[in-house]
Each structure stands twice: as structure tokens, then as C-alpha cells.
TIDREN-30834 format. One line per field, with one value per residue (C-alpha): residue number from 0; x negated, y negated, z; residue in one letter. Coordinates in Angstrom, 2 decimals, always signed. Layout:
// TIDREN-30834
k	(NUM:...)
x	(X:...)
y	(Y:...)
z	(Z:...)
r	(a:...)
// end
This chain:
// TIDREN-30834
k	(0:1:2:3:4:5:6:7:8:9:10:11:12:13:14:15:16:17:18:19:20:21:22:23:24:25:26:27:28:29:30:31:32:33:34:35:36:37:38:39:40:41:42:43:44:45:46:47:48:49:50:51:52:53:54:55:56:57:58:59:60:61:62:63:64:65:66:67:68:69:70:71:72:73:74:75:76:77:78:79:80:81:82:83:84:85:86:87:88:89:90:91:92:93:94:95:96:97:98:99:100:101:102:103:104:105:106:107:108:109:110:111:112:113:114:115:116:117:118:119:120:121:122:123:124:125:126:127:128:129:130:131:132:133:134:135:136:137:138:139:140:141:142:143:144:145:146:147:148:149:150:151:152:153:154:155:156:157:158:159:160:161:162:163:164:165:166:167:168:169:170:171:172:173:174:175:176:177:178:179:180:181:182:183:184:185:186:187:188:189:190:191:192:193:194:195:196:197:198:199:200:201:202:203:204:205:206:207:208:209:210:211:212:213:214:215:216:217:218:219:220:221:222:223:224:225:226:227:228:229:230:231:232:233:234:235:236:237:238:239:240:241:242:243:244:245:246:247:248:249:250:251:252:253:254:255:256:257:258:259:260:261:262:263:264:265:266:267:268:269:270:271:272:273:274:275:276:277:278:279:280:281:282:283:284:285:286:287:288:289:290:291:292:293:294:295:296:297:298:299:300:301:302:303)
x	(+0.00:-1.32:-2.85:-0.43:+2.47:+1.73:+1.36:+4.52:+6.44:+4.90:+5.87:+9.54:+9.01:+7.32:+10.56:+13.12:+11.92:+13.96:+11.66:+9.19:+9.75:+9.09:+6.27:+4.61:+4.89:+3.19:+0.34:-0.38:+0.11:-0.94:-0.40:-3.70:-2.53:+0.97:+1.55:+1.96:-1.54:-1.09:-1.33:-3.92:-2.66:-5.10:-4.00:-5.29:-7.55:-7.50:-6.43:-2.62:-3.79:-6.26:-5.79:-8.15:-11.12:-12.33:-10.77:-6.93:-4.16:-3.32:+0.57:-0.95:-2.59:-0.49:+2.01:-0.70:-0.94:+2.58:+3.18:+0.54:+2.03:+5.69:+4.53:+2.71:+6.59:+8.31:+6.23:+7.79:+11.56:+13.67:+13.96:+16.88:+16.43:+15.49:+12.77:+13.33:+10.12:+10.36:+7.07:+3.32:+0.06:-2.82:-6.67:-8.89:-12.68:-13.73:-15.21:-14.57:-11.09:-12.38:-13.03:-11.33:-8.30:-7.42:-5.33:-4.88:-1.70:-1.01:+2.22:+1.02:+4.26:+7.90:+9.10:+10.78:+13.87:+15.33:+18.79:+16.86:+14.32:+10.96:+7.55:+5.03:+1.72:-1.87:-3.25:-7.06:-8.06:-10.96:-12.37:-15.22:-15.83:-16.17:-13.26:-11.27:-8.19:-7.04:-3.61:-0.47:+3.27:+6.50:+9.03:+12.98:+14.68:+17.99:+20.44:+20.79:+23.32:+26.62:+26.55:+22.01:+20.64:+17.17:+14.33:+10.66:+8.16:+6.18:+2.78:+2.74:+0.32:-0.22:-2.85:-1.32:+2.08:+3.88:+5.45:+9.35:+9.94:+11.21:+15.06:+15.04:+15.24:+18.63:+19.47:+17.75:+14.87:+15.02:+14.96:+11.54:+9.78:+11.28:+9.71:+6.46:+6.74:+7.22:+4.18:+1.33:+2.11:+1.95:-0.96:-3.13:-7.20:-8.04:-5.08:-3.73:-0.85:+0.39:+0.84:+3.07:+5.07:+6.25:+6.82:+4.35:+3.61:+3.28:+3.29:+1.96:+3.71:+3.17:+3.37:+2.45:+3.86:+6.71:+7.44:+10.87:+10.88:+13.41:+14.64:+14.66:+14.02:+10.87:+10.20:+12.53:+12.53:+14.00:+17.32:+16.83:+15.67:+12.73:+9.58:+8.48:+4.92:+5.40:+7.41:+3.95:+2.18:+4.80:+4.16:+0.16:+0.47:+2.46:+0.21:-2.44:-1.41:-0.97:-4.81:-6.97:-9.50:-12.10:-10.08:-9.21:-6.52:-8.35:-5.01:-1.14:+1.71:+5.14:+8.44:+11.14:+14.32:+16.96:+17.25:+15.20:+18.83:+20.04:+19.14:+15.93:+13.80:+12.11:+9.17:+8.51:+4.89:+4.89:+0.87:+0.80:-2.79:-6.19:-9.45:-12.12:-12.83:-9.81:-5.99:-2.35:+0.42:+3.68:+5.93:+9.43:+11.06:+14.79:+17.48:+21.14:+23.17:+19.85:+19.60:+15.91:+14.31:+10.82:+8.60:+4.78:+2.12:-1.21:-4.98:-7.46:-11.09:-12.98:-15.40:-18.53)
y	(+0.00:-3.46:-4.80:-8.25:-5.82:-4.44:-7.10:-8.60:-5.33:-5.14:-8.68:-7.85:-5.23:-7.84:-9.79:-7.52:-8.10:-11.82:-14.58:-15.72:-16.51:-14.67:-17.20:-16.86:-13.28:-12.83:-15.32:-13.55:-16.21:-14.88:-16.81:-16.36:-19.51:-20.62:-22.26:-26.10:-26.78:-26.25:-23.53:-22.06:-20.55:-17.86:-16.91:-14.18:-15.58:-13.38:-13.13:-13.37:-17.01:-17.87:-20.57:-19.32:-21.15:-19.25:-21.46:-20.90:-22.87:-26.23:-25.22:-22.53:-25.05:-27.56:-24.73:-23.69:-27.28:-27.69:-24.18:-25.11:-28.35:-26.75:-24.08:-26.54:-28.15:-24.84:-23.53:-26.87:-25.48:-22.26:-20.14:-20.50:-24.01:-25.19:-28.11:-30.24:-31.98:-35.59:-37.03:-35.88:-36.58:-34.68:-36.33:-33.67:-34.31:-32.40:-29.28:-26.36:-24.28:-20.87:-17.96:-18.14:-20.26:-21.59:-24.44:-25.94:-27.99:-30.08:-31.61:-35.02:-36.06:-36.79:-40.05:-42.23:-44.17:-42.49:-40.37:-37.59:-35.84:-35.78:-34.01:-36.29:-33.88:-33.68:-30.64:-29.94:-26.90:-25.39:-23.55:-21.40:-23.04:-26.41:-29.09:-28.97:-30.72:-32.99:-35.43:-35.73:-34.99:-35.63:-33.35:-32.98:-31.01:-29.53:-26.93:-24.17:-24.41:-22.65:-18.69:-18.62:-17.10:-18.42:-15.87:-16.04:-16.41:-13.05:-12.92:-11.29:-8.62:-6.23:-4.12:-0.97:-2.05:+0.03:-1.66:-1.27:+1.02:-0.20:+1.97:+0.40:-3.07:-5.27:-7.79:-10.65:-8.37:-7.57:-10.96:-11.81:-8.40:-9.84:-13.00:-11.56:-9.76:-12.51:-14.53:-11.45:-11.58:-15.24:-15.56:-13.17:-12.92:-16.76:-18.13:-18.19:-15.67:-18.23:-21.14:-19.28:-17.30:-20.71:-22.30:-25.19:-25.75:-29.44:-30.81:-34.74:-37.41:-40.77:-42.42:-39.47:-35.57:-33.67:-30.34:-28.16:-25.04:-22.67:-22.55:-19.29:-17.05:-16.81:-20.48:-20.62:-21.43:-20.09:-21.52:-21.34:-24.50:-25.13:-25.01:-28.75:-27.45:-26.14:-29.23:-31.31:-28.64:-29.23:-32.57:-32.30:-30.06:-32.61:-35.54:-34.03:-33.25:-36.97:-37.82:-35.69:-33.27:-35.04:-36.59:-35.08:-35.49:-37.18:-37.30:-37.43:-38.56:-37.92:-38.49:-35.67:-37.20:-34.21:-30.31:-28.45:-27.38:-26.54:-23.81:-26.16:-28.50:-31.07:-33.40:-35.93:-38.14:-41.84:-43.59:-46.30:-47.10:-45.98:-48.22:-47.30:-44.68:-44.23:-43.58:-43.24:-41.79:-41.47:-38.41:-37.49:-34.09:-34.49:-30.96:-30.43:-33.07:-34.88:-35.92:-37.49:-34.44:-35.89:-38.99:-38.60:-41.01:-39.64:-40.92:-39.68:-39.90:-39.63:-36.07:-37.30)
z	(+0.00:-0.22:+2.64:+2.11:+1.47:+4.17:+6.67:+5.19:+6.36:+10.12:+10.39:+9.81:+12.52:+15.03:+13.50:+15.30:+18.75:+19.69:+20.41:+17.97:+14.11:+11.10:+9.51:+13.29:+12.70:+9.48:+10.22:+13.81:+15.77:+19.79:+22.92:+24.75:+27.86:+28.62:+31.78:+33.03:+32.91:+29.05:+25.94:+24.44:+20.98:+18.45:+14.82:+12.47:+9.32:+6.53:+2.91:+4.48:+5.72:+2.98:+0.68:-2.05:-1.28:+2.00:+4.18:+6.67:+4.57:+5.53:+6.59:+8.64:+10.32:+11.23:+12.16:+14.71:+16.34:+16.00:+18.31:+20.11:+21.94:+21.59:+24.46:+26.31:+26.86:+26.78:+29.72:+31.98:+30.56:+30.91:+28.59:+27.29:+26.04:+22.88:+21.12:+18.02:+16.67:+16.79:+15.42:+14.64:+14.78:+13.37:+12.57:+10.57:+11.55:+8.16:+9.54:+7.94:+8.45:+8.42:+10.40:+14.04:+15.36:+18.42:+19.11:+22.33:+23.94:+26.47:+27.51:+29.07:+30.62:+29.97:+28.82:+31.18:+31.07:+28.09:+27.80:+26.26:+27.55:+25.12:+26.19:+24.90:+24.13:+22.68:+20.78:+19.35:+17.26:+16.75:+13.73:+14.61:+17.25:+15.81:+16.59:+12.85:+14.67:+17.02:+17.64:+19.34:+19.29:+20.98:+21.20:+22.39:+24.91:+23.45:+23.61:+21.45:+18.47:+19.54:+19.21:+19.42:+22.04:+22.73:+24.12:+25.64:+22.64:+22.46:+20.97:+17.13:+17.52:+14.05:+15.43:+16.41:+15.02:+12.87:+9.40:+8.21:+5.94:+2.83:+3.06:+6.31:+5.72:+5.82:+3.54:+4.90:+5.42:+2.10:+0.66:+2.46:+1.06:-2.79:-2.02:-1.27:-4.18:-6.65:-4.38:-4.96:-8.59:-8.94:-6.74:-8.80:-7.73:-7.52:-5.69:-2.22:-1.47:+1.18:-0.94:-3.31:-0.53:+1.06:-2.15:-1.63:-5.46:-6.13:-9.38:-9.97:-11.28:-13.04:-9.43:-7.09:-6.95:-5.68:-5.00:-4.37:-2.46:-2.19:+1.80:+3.67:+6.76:+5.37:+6.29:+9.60:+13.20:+15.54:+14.71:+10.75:+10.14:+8.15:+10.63:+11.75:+10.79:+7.64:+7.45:+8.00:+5.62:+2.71:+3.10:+3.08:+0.07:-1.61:-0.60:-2.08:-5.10:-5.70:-6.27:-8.44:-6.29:-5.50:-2.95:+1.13:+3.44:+6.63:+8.74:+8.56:+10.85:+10.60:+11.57:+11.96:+11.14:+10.75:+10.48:+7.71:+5.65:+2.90:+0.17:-1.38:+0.18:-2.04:-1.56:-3.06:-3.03:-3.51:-3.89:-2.23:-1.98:-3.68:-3.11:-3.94:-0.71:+1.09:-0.12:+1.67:+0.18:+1.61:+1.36:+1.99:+2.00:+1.91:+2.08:+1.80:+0.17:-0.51:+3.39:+4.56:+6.70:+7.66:+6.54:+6.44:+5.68:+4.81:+4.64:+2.28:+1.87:-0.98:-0.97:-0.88)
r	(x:x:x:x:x:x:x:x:x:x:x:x:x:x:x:x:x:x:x:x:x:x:x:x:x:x:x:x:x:x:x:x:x:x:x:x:x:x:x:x:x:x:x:x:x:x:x:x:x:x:x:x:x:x:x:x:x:x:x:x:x:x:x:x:x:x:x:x:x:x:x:x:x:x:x:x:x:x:x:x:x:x:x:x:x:x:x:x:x:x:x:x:x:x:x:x:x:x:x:x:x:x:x:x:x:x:x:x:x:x:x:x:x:x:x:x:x:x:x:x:x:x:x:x:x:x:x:x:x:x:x:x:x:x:x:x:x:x:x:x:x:x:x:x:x:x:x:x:x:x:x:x:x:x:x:x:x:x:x:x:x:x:x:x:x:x:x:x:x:x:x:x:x:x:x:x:x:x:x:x:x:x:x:x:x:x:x:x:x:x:x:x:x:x:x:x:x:x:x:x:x:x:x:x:x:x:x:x:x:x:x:x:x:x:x:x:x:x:x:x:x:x:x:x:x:x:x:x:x:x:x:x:x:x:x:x:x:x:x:x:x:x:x:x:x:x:x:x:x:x:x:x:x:x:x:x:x:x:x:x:x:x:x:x:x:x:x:x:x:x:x:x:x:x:x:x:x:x:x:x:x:x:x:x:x:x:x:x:x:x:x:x:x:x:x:x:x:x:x:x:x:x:x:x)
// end
């Protein structure tokens, strides 16, 4: 079987036990430290993760920082209450994202004098042992949609774990095994499986890029939403796209205005500036009935 294949299918095992997500699932995502002093979060790298140039995929990453600071809150709540993202962060210092993860989280406090309650956090992560990551993140308390049940996050841990086999799936099952699928044939030798499983395939335009991405439990939290971190990595993705290579994302932060929904989620990239070392585009991904879903401004640098 192939080894993607395969992971895909022991993910939708790790997928049956309540708690975690499917995307958190597939990329291996392990909670190493959860308490009120803060999280400490480790993901698998491989060729699941990789984005085709030896280094973790961008959305992998943010979706790392983005758990990261989430548990740092969730370990101050009980269990059966839920978080919405409500903005982000993240400064890239350059260094390589390869080999092992680790994110870290800390929920700094509460904010004060506000109907809602929002953990207000900081996160770094570290490639190799080198600091690739750092940046912050506020995040609100809710409850849980009518009818969801919400339960403790559980680490996804493949080794030892037996896969689902095929006959066994159900239909939603089903559809994430077809869109694997489709990804490992589009992705070929060169290309990151990742990048075609979510769907992040910009395209650039006279004034920037944009991208549209079919929605799915592939790409869900907990509650079926798009993931605020793949959210962020949609939007990098997109961002990027909008200047030729030779240009980096340096940092991004966003705003989180409603629920990932609807069947597609688009993107779309707007340049706003390009000297002659530095660039910011802005990007909004919008979903059902064309509603605004986040904002993100990015900075680029030019690779030396």
C-alpha cells in the first residue's frame, strides 16, 4: 500500500476516537505539555507534511501554532467548552522548516472588562531546534453548536495504530480516502501531497492571486468549520502566489471574522505594496453566500 495511502487510512481510525480533528490526525499532531503553565505541541515531518522542497508545509505550520495556543486556553476550561479563533499573529525568523516540530503555547491572561471571555496567548516553534516561529493569538470562549458534544483532545499517535480497511469506511470516510486519491495523482514525484489534498492551489492574477478550495471534513474542526490554521495557511499560500519566487513570506496577521462554511472557500490576493525589498499583500477568503471568513495582511522579503 502506499505509505500516504496508508497514513490517510490510520488517520480515519485515530478519527473515530472523539476529540481531535481529522487534519490533526493525518499530520500527527501529539500533545507532549498541557496544563496552566502552558502547551507544548510535536508533529510528524515526513512526505505526508512535505511541501516538495524538503521542508513541513506552511498550513501545517500555522495549524501547529494555531493548536498550540488553543490548548494553552483549553487547559484553563472544561472540557466540554469550545474556542473560536479571533485574530493571529505569526513572525517567521527564516530558519529552515524541516526535520522536528514543536510548538509551544502560552495563555497570558484573559481580557478584562469584556462580555466575552478571550484568552489572549503567545506561541514559538521550533524547527530542529532552531526558533522557525514565534507570535500571538487571541481566542474565544464559546459553547458548542446545539446537538455537538465536545471531548478532551487526544494525541494522534500512528505508530502501532492499525489503518481502516477500505469496506469499512462510511461515507464521509469515504470521501476523504477519494480525495487523497485525486491529491497522490496530482501531486506526482516533484510536488507536495499536502498542498493538493487541502486544495491550496493558487493561481496569480493581473493584481495578485486567488485560489478556491473545495470545503470538507478533510479540512474541519471540531465543529466542521474550516480550521483557523489552515485558514492562516490558505491565506499564506495565496499571498504568495501573488509575487513571483524570489520573494518570502516574513510574517502574517489575521483576523477571523466568521465560520469556515459553505461547500468552497475562495481566496482571493490583492498587492498592495512591492518596493524594492519588502511587499504586503492582503488576502481574503470568503465561504457560503460569498460571506468574509478571515482577513490577512502579509509581509514579504525579498530572498537574498
Amino acid at each position: 500500500m502506499n505509505a500516504l495511502r496508508h497514513r490517510v487510512l490510520t488517520a480515519l481510525a485515530l478519527n473515530r476516537t472523539p476529540g481531535f480533528t481529522f487534519a490533526g490526525n493525518f499530520l500527527g499532531v501529539r500533545f507532549a505539555e498541557s496544563s496552566p503553565r502552558g502547551a507544548r505541541v510535536e508533529m510528524d515531518h515526513g512526505a505526508h507534511s512535505d511541501d516538495g522542497a524538503g521542508q513541513t508545509d506552511p498550513s501545517a505550520i500555522c495549524l501547529l501554532a494555531d493548536v498550540a495556543m488553543a490548548t494553552a486556553v483549553r487547559a484553563l476550561l472544561s472540557p466540554e467548552q469550545r474556542l473560536a479563533t479571533v485574530s493571529m499573529s505569526l513572525q517567521f525568523t527564516g530558519a529552515p522548516l524541516a526535520g522536528a516540530l514543536e510548538s509551544r503555547g502560552e495563555c497570558q491572561q484573559f481580557v478584562d472588562g469584556s462580555d466575552s471571555r478571550q484568552g489572549l496567548c503567545s506561541v514559538s516553534l521550533h524547527a530542529n531546534g532552531q526558533l522557525a516561529l514565534f507570535g500571538t493569538g487571541a481566542f474565544m470562549v464559546m459553547n458548542p453548536p446545539l446537538g455537538t458534544t465536545m471531548h478532551p483532545i487526544v494525541s494522534a499517535v500512528h505508530a502501532g495504530a492499525t489503518p481502516l480497511a477500505e469496506h469499512a469506511l462510511d461515507t464521509r470516510e469515504a470521501l476523504i480516502l477519494a480525495r487523497a486519491e485525486q491529491a497522490l495523482c496530482a501531486a506526482g514525484d516533484n510536488e507536495g501531497f499536502l498542498r493538493h489534498f487541502w486544495g491550496f492551489l493558487p493561481e496569480a492574477t493581473a493584481d495578485g492571486a486567488h485560489c478556491v478550495t473545495p470545503n470538507g471534513p478533510h479540512l474541519g474542526n471540531r465543529v466542521g468549520h474550516l480550521q483557523g490554521g489552515l485558514q492562516l495557511g490558505m491565506a499564506l499560500a495565496t499571498a504568495g502566489a501573488a509575487l513571483p519566487r524570489d520573494w518570502a513570506v516574513s510574517g502574517i496577521s489575521a483576523c477571523f471574522l466568521s465560520a469556515g462554511e459553505g461547500s468552497h472557500i475562495r481566496a482571493d490576493a490583492r498587492l498592495e505594496h512591492r518596493g524594492r525589498n519588502t511587499a504586503v499583500v492582503r488576502t481574503v477568503l470568503s465561504g457560503k453566500d460569498g460571506r468574509r471568513v478571515l482577513v490577512a495582511d502579509t509581509t514579504h522579503l525579498r530572498r537574498g
